[in-house]
C-alpha positions in Angstrom: 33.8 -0.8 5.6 34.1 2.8 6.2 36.0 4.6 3.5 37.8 8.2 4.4 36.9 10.5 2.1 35.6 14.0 2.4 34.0 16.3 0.5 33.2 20.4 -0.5 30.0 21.7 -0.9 28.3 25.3 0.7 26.6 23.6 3.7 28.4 20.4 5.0 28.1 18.6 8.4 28.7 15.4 9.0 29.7 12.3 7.2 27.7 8.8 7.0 28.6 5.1 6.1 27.3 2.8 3.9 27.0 -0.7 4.4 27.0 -2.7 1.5 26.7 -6.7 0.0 25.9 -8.7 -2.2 23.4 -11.3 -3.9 21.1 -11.9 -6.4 17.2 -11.7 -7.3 15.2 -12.1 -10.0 11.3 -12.0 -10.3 9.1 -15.2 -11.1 6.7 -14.9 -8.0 3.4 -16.3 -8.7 2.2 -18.7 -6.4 0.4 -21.4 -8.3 -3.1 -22.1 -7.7 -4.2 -26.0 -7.3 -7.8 -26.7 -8.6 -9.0 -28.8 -5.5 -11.4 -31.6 -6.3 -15.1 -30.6 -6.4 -16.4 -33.7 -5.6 -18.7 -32.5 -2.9 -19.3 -29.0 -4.4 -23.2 -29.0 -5.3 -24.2 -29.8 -1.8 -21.9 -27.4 -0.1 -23.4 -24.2 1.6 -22.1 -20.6 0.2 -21.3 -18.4 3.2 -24.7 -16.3 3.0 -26.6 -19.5 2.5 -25.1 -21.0 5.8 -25.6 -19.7 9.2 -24.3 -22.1 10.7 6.9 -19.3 15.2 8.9 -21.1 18.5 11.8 -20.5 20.2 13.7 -23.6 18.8 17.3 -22.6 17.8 18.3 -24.1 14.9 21.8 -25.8 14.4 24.1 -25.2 11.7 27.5 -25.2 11.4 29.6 -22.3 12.1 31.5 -21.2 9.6 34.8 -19.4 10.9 35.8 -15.9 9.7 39.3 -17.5 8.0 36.9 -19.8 6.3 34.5 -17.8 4.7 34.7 -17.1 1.0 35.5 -13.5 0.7 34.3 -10.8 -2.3 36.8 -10.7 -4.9 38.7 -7.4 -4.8 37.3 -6.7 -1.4 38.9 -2.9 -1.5 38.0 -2.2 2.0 38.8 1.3 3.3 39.4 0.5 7.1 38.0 3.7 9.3 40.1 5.3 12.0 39.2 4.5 15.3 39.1 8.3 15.8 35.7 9.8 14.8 36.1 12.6 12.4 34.3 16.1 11.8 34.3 19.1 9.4 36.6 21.5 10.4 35.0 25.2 11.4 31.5 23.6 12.2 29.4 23.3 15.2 26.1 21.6 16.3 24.6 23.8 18.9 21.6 23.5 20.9 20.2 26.5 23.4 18.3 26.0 26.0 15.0 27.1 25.2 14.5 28.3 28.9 17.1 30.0 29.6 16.7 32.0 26.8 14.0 31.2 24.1 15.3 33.5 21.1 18.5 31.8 20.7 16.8 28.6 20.6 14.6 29.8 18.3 15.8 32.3 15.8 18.7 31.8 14.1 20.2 35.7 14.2 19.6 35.4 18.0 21.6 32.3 18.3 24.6 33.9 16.6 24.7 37.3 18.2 24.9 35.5 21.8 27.6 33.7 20.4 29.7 36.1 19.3 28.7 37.8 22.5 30.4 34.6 24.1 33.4 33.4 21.5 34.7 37.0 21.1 37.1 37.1 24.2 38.5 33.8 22.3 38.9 35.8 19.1 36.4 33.3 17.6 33.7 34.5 15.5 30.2 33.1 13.9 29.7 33.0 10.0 26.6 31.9 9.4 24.1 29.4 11.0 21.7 27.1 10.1 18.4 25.8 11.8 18.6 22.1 12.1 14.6 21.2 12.3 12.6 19.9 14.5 15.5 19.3 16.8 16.1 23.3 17.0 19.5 22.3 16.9 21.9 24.7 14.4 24.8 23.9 12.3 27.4 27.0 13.2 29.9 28.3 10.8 33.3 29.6 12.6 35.7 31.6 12.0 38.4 30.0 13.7 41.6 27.7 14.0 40.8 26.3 16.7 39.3 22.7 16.5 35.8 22.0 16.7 36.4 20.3 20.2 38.3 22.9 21.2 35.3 25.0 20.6 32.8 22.6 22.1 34.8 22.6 25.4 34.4 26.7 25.6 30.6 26.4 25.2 30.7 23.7 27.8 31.4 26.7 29.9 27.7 27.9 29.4 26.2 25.0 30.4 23.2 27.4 31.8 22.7 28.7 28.1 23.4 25.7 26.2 22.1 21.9 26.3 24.9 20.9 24.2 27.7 21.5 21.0 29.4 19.2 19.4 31.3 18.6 15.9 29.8 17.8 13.1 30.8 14.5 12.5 32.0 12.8 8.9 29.6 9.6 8.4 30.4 6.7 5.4 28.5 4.3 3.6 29.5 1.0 5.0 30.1 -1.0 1.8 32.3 -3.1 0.3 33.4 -2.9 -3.6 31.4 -5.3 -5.8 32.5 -9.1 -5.9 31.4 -11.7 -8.4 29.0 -10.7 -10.8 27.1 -13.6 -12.1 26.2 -13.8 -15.7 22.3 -15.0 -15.4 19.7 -13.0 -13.8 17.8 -15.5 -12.2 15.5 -16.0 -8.7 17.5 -18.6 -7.6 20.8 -16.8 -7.1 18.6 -14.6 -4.5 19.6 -16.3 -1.6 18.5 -13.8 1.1 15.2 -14.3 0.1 14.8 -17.8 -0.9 18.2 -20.0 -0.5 17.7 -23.4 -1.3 21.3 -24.6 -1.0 22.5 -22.7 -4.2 26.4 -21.7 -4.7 26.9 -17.9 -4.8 30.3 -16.4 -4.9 32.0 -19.2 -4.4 30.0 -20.5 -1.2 27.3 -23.5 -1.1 24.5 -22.2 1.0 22.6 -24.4 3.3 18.6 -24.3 2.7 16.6 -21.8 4.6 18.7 -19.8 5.3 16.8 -16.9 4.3 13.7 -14.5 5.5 11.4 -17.0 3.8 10.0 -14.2 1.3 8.4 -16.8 -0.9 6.2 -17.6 1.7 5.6 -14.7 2.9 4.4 -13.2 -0.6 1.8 -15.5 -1.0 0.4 -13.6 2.0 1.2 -10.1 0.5 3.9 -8.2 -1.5 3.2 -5.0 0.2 1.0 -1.7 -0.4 1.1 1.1 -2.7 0.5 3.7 0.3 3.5 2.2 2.3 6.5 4.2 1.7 9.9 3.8 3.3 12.5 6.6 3.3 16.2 5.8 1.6 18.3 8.2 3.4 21.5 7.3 1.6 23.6 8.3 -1.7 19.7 9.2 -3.5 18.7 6.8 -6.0 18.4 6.0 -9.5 14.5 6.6 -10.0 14.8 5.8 -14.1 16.0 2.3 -13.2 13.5 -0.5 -15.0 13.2 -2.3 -11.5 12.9 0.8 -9.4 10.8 3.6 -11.5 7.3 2.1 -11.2 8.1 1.9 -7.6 9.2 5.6 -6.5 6.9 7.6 -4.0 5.9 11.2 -6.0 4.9 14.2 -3.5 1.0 14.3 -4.9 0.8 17.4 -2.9 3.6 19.4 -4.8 3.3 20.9 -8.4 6.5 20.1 -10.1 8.6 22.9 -11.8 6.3 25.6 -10.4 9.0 27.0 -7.9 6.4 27.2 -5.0 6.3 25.0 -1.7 3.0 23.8 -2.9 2.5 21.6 0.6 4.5 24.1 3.0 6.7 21.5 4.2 9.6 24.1 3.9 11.0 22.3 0.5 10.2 23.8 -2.8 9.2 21.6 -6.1 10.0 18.0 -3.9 8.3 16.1 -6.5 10.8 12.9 -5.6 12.9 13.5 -2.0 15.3 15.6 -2.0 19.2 15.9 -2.1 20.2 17.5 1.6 24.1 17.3 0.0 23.4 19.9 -2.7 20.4 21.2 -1.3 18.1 21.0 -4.1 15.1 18.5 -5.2 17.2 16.0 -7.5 17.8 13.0 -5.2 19.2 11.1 -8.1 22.3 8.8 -6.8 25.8 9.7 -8.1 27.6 6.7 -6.1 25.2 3.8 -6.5 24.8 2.6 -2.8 21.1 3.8 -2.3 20.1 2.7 -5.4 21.5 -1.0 -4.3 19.4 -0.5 -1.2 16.1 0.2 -2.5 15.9 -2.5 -5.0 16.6 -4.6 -1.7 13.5 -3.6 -0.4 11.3 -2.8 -3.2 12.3 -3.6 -6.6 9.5 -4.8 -9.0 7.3 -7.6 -10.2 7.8 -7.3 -13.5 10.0 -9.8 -15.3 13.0 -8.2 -15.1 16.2 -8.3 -13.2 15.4 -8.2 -9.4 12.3 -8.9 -6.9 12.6 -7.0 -3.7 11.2 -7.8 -0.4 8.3 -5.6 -0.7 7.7 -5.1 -4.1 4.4 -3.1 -3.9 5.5 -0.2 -1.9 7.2 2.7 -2.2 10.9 4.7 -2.3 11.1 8.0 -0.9 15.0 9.1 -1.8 16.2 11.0 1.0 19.8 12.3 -0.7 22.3 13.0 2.0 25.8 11.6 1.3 27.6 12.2 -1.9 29.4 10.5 -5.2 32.5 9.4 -2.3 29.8 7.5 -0.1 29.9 10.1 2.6 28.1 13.1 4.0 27.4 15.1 7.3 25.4 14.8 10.4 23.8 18.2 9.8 22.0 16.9 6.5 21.3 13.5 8.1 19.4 15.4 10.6 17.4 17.1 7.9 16.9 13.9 5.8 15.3 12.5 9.2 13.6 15.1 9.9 11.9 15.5 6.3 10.9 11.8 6.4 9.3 12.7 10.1 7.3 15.6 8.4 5.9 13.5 5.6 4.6 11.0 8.2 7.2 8.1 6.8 6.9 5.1 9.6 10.0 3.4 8.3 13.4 4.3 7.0 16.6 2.8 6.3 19.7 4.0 7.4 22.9 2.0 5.9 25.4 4.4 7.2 27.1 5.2 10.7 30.6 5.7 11.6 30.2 9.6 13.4 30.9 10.1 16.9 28.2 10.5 19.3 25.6 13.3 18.1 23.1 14.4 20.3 21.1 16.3 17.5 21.0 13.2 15.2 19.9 11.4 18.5 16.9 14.0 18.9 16.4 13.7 15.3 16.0 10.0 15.0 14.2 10.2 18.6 11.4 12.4 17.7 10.9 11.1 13.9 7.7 9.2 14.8 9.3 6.1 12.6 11.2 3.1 13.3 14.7 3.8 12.1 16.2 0.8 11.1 19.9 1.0 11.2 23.1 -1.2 9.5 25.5 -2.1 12.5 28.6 -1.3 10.9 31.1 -3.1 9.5 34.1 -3.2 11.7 33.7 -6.6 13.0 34.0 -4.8 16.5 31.4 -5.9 19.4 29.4 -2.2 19.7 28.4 -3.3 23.4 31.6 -2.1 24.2 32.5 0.3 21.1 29.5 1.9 20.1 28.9 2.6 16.7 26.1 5.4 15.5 23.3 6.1 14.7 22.8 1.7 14.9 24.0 1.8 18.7 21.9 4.8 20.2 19.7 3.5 22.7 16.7 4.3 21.5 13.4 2.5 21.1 12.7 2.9 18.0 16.4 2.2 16.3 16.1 -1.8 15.0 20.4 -2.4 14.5 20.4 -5.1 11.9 23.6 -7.5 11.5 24.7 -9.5 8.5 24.9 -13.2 7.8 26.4 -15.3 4.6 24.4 -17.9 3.2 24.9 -20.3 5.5 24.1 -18.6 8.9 27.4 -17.3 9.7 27.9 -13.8 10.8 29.8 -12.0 8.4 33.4 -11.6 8.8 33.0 -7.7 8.5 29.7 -7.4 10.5 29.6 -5.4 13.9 27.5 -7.5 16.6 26.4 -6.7 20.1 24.0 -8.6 22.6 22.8 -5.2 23.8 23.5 -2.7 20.7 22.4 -5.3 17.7 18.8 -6.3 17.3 18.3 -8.9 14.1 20.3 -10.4 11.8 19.7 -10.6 8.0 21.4 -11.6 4.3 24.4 -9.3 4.0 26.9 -11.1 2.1 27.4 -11.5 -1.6 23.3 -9.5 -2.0 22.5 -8.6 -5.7 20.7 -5.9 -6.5 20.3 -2.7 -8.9 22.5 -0.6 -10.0 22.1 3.0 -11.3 22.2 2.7 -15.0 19.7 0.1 -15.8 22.0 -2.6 -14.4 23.1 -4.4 -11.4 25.6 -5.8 -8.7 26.8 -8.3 -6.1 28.1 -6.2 -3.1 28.7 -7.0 0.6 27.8 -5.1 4.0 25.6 -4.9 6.9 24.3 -1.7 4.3 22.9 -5.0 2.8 21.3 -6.5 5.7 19.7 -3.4 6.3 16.9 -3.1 3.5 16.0 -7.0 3.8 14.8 -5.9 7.5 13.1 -2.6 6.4 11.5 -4.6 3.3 9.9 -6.9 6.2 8.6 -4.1 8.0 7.1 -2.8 5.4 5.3 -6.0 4.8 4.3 -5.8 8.6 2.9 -2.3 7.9 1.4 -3.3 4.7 -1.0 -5.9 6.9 -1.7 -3.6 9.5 -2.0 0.2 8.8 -2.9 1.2 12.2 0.7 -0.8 13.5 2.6 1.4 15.2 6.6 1.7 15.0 7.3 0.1 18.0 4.9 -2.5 17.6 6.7 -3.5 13.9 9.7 -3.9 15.9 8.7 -6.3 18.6 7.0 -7.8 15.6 10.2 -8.7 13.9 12.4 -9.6 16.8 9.6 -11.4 18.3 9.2 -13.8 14.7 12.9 -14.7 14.1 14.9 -17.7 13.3 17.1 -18.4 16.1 20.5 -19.4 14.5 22.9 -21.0 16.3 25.7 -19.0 15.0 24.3 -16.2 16.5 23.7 -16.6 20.3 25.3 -14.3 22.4 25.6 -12.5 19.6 23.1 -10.5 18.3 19.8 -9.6 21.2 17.6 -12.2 19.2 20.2 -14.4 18.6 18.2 -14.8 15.3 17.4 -13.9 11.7 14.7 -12.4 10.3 11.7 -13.7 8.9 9.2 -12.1 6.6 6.6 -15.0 6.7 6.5 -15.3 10.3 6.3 -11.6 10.8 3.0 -11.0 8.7 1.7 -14.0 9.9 1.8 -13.2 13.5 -1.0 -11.0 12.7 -4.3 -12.3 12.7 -6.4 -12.1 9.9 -9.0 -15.0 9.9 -11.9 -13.5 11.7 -12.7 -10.2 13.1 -11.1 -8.0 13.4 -9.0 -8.7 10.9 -6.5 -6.6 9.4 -6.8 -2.9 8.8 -7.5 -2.0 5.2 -4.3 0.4 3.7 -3.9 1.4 0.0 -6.5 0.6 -2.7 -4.7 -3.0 -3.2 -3.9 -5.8 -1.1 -2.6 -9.4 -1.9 -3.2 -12.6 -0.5 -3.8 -16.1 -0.3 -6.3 -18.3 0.7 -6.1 -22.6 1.3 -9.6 -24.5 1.3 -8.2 -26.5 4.3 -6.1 -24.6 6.3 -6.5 -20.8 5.7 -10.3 -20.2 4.3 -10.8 -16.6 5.8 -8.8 -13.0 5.4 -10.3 -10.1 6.8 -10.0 -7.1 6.5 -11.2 -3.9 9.0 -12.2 -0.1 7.5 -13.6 3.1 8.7 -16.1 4.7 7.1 -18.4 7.6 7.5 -22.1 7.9 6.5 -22.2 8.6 2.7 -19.2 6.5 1.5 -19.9 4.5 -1.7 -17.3 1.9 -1.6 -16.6 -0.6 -4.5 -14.5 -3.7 -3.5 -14.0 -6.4 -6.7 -12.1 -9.4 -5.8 -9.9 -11.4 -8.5 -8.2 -14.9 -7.5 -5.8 -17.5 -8.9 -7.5 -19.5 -12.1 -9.0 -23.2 -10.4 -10.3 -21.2 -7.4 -13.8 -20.4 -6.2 -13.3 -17.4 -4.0 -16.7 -15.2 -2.6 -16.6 -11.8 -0.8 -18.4 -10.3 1.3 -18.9 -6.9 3.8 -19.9 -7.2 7.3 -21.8 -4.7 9.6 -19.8 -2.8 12.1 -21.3 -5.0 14.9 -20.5 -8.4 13.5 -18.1 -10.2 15.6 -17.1 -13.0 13.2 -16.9 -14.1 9.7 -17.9 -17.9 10.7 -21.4 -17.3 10.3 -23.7 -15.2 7.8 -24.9 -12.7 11.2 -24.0 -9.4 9.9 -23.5 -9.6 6.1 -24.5 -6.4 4.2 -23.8 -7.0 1.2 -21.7 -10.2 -0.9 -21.1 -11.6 -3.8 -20.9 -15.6 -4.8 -20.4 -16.2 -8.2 -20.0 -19.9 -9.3 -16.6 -21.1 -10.5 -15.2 -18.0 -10.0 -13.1 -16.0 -8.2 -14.4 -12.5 -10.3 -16.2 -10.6 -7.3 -17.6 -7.1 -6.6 -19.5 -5.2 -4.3 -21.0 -1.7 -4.1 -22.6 -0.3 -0.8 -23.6 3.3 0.2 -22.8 3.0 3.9 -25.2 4.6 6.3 -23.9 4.9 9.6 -20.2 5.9 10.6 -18.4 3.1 11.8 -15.8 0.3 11.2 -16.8 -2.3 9.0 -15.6 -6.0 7.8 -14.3 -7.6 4.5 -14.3 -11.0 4.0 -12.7 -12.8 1.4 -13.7 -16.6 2.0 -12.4 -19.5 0.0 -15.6 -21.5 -1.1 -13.4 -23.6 -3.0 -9.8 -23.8 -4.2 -6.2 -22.9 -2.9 -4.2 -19.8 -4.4 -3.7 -16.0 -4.8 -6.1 -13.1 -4.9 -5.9 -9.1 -5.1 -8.6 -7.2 -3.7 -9.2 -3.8 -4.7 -11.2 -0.7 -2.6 -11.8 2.6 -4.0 -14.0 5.1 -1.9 -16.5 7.5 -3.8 -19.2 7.3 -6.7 -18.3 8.5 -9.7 -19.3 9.8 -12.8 -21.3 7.5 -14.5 -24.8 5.8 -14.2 -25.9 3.7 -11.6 -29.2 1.5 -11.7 -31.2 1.0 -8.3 -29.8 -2.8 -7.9 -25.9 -1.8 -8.4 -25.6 -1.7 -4.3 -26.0 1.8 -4.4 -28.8 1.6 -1.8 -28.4 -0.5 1.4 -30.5 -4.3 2.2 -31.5 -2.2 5.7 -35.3 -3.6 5.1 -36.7 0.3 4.8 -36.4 0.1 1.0 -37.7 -3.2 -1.1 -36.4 -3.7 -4.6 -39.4 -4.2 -6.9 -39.0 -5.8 -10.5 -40.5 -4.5 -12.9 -39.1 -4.9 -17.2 -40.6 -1.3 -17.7 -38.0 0.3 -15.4 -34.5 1.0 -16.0 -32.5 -1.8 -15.2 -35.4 -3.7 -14.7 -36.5 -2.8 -11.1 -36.7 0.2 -8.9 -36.1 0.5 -5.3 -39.3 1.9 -3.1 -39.5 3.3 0.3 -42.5 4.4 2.9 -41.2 4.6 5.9 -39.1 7.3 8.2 -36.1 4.7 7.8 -36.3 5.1 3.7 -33.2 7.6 3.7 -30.2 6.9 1.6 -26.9 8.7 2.1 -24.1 9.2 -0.2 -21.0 11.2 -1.5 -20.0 11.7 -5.1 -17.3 13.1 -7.0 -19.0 15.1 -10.1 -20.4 18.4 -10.8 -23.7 17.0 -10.9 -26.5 14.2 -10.3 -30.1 13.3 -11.7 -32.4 10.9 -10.3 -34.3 8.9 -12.1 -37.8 7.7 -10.9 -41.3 6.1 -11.2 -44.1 8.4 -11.6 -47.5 6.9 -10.4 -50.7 7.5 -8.2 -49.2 5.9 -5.2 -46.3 8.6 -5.0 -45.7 11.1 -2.8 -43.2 13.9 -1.7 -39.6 13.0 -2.0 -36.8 15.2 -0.1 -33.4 15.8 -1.5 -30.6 17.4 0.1 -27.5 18.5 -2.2 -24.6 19.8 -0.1 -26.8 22.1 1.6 -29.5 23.0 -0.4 -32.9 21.6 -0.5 -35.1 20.1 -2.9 -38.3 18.7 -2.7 -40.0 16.8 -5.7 -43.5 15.5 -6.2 -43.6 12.1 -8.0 -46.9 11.5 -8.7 -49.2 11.2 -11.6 -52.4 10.2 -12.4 -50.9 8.4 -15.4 -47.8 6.3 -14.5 -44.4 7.2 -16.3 -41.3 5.2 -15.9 -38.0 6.3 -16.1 -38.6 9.8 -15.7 -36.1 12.7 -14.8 -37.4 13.6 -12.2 -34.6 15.5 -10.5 -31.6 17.2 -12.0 -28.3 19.0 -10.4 -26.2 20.6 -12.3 -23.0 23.1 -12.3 -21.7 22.1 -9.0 -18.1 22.9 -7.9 -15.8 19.7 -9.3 -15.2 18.0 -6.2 -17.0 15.9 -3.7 -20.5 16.3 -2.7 -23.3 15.0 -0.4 -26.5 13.9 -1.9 -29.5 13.2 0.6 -32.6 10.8 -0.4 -35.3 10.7 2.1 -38.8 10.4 2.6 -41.3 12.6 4.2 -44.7 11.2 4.3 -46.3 13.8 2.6 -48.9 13.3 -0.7 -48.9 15.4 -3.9 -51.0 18.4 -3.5 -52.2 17.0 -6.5 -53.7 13.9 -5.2 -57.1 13.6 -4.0 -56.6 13.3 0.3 -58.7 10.0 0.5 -56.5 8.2 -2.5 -52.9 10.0 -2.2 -50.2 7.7 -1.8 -46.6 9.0 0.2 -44.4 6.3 -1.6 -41.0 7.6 -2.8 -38.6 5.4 -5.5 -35.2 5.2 -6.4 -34.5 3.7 -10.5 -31.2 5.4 -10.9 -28.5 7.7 -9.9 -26.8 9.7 -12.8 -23.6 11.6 -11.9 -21.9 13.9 -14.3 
């Protein structure tokens, strides 16, 4: 629906549409774990011991737009066919060629103007730099009509590339319907409908994106973040606070653009309708969005379809659903600048813009877009921003719960990409509470939910390649050929899982959390791909599903496969368990391999990665120093931890980064030592270990008062005896017992 409402505020452009729905979700996702017979266990091998979706369409029956249960109250606000603008206000572009300060500075831009418009007794107020587009948002003074305007420019077409209005865009929603009076899972039907009745309407199984599934594979990343540019949202909701991206770079209240991204104390997003760094929502359409996508796991109300990753509220329209072009070019562009790869964008109804065009064109994101709710084919009446032909635009349609296109729902072969749940979706509400509504605004966030999980799997993925991902893994639908391009909806599970992850090279590594699943029989292997430098001391610990006997290991940069023990550095195989952990000081730069391997069992795991060794105390046998076979591990009760680490050869070097403002090294003192080098940052130490009398655990080597931060410690050996050792006798050995950093 597109509702007709405008709005005064100092800087105004032009207007978006929401598009909403409705149904309902609530959070009991844990994928049991089956204990699977260990009949055979005690003679099985561990890993390190041993070195040895289709294009079927499915049927189902159409439902007819006169049959199809409609929200209660529906309150529709039909748009004009007409697009509308703000009166007195331009979009302009220059022509950077032709002459480079208009394009660029903004006085420029308004003197030549002025220069131009005064014969037409029009002048210029003000303007505003749109950018990265370099378009501007021009003030008039004028009662002429923004076309009129446009047309006198057109004149100049030497000057200028373009200037058009700045069209009103609307939230494309529809009021809320039936609100049910339980909270539970199974009234989610977008994500997992297994025939249930909501609003009225029996759904037919699978009809959904298969979420359940697709959890047990992940539930998205912490470092993922996908932009809201809508109404803002409620960031103190229960279901949505955990879940909202914070500018890490930016010092809140401090009035300073702490990360000179032109946008002072953006602590949260910010709100492009007041212009100011509260992007809370006063209209309750983005916060309905992003529980869609990203609501938590944690008991209460709603699950979304990522509900690891992150909200980054982009505030452009206002309390009346609607907002200008000019500020949805700056909420585009904002997301571009913070290197966002996904957005969603559950608005339209402007004419043709060609700054927002440029905006979404250049944003280095895949801008997924609701097609509108006029129930109009946009092949032959486009509707925008969903029906700019651009690559990276994925123009999502909606569907009731039993396959149908919606009644309301805009649908295109060409202009329309995917189809997902848009009817009767429940979600959150600002105010700690929540709501059915209806609207391809609702479709919307199911799709950019999946492609979060897609980006979740694969880091390195780029925007285009989530979108052939998605259209590539759908459900054809019957009830949607020669439709929608797929002729399908969306689903999650056969998204992710069209990435491979059982052997090298596996999936890249994002965030410092991942979750998956693992089946004894069917799915024993994920893997997982990092880069490292020389010097990282990475910790990996493993925790699985109670019943299950998971291991994990790290492979070498030159393994090639996980099938065999070839190329493990370092694992860990603890009986009965799924409680694992590494720590490894790697060596050499490269890319290098996680394994988690199901010895035994079928269920859930989370694996966690942190980078950097810190403060604390670490014995010679933590995996501090790397199994390379130029250091041996000796045992010995009298040393701390019970054995030291030894090294006499030019290979005995060990590497590694810290975070601390100091270290000490802790060694054995004997006959057989030598000369042991050691580089911190830059500066260079050199220690004599040996004694005629032997000494354990002994201090030998102590750093302090360093800058807090992270530093490079260097271990090495340099075949050199004491001074005080007798030439014949004098040993070069050098040891490692422990590392202390402060």
């Amino acid at each position: 629906m597109m509702c007709n409402f405008l709005k005064t505020k100092k800087l105004l452009s032009l207007v978006l549409a929401l598009a909403f729905g409705s149904t309902m979700c609530f959070p009991t996702i844990a994928a049991s774990a089956k204990a699977e017979s260990k009949t055979n266990e005690s003679s099985k091998l561990r890993k390190s011991q041993n070195k040895n979706a289709g294009n079927t369409v499915r049927e189902v029956p159409n439902t007819s737009q006169s049959n199809q249960v409609k929200p209660n109250n529906p309150a529709w606000s039909s748009k004009k066919q007409g697009a509308q603008y703000r009166a007195g206000e331009l979009i302009v572009k220059f022509k950077e060629a032709a002459n480079p300060k208009a394009a660029k500075f903004d006085e420029e831009a308004k003197k030549v103007l002025n220069d131009i418009l005064s014969k037409d007794k029009i002048t210029v107020s003000s303007i505003k730099n749109l950018g990265f587009t370099n378009a501007k948002l021009v003030k008039l003074n004028t009662n002429k009509t923004p076309e009129e305007v446009a047309k006198l420019l057109a004149k100049h077409s030497a000057l200028i590339e373009y200037a058009e209005p700045n069209y009103i865009i609307y939230a494309s929603d529809i009021s809320p319907s039936w609100v049910p009076t339980d909270p539970y899972y199974q009234n989610l039907w977008g994500l997992r409908n297994v025939g249930q009745t909501i609003g009225g309407q029996t759904g037919i199984a699978g009809i959904d994106l298969n979420a359940q599934v697709a959890w047990d594979t992940t539930r998205g990343s912490s470092s993922v973040v996908v932009a809201v540019i809508d109404t803002g949202v409620d960031y103190n909701h229960p279901d949505l606070k955990n879940n909202m991206w914070v500018n890490t770079k930016e010092i809140a209240g401090n009035g300073k653009d702490d990360d000179g991204n032109g946008y002072i104390d953006d602590v949260r997003g910010w709100n492009f309708y007041w212009y100011n760094n509260n992007p809370y929502d006063d209209h309750g359409h983005g916060t309905h969005v992003a529980g869609t996508i990203a609501a938590s796991t944690n008991s209460t109300g709603v699950i979304g379809v990522a509900p690891n990753v992150k909200i980054m509220p982009l505030k452009f329209l206002g309390s009346d659903g609607s907002g200008y072009t000019s500020d949805a070019v700056l909420a585009v562009d904002y997301a571009r600048k913070m290197n966002v790869k996904i957005s969603n964008n559950s608005w339209g109804g402007g004419g043709y813009s060609q700054a927002l065009y440029d905006s979404i064109k250049n944003s280095g994101s895949l801008f997924v877009a609701a097609a509108g709710n006029s129930g109009i084919n946009t092949d032959t009446s486009p509707h925008y921003p969903s029906s700019y032909n651009l690559s990276n635009i994925l123009s999502v349609a909606a569907i009731d719960n039993r396959g149908s296109l919606g009644w309301f729902s805009n649908y295109g072969v060409n202009s329309v990409d995917v189809a997902a749940a848009g009817v009767n979706v429940y979600s959150t509400k600002p105010g700690s509470s929540y709501q059915y509504l209806s609207g391809t605004s609702m479709a919307t966030p199911h799709v950019a939910g999946v492609a979060a999980l897609v980006l979740s799997r694969n880091s390195s993925i780029t925007p285009l390649s989530i979108k052939d991902t998605i259209t590539k893994s759908v459900v054809k639908l019957s009830t949607l050929q020669y439709k929608i391009g797929t002729g399908g909806m969306v689903n999650a599970a056969a998204a992710i899982g069209a990435i491979p992850d059982d052997d090298i090279p596996g999936i890249t590594l994002s965030g410092s959390t991942v979750s998956g699943s693992l089946n004894m029989y069917t799915d024993i292997d994920d893997v997982y791909n990092v880069s490292l430098v020389k010097g990282d001391v990475i910790t990996i610990t493993l925790s699985g599903a109670a019943g299950t006997d998971f291991d994990l290991y790290l492979y070498n940069k030159t393994a090639t496969t996980v099938k065999t023990n070839a190329g493990i550095l370092a694992y860990s195989e603890k009986v009965g368990t799924s409680t694992e952990k590494i720590i490894y000081s790697i060596q050499q730069d490269g890319t290098y391999f996680i394994d988690v391997y199901s010895f035994t069992g079928t269920g859930t795991y989370t694996l966690n990665f942190q980078k950097g060794l810190k403060a604390g105390s670490y014995e010679d046998n933590s995996g501090i120093i790397p199994n390379d076979g130029n250091w041996l591990k000796v045992n010995d009760v009298y040393s701390s931890g019970g054995s030291y680490t030894t090294g006499n050869s030019s290979g005995s070097i060990l590497t590694l980064k810290f975070t601390g403002t100091g270290v000490q090294l802790t060694s054995l003192k004997n006959n057989k030592q030598g000369i042991i080098k050691i580089t911190v940052d830059s500066s260079v130490y050199y220690v004599d270990l040996y004694s005629s009398t032997t000494y354990y655990k002994a201090a030998v080597f102590t750093k302090t008062g360093l800058t807090s931060g992270t530093h490079t410690l260097k271990i090495e050996w340099t075949g050199k005896p004491s001074r005080n050792a007798r030439k014949a006798t004098g040993g070069t050995m050098i040891n490692i017992d422990k590392l202390t950093i402060y």
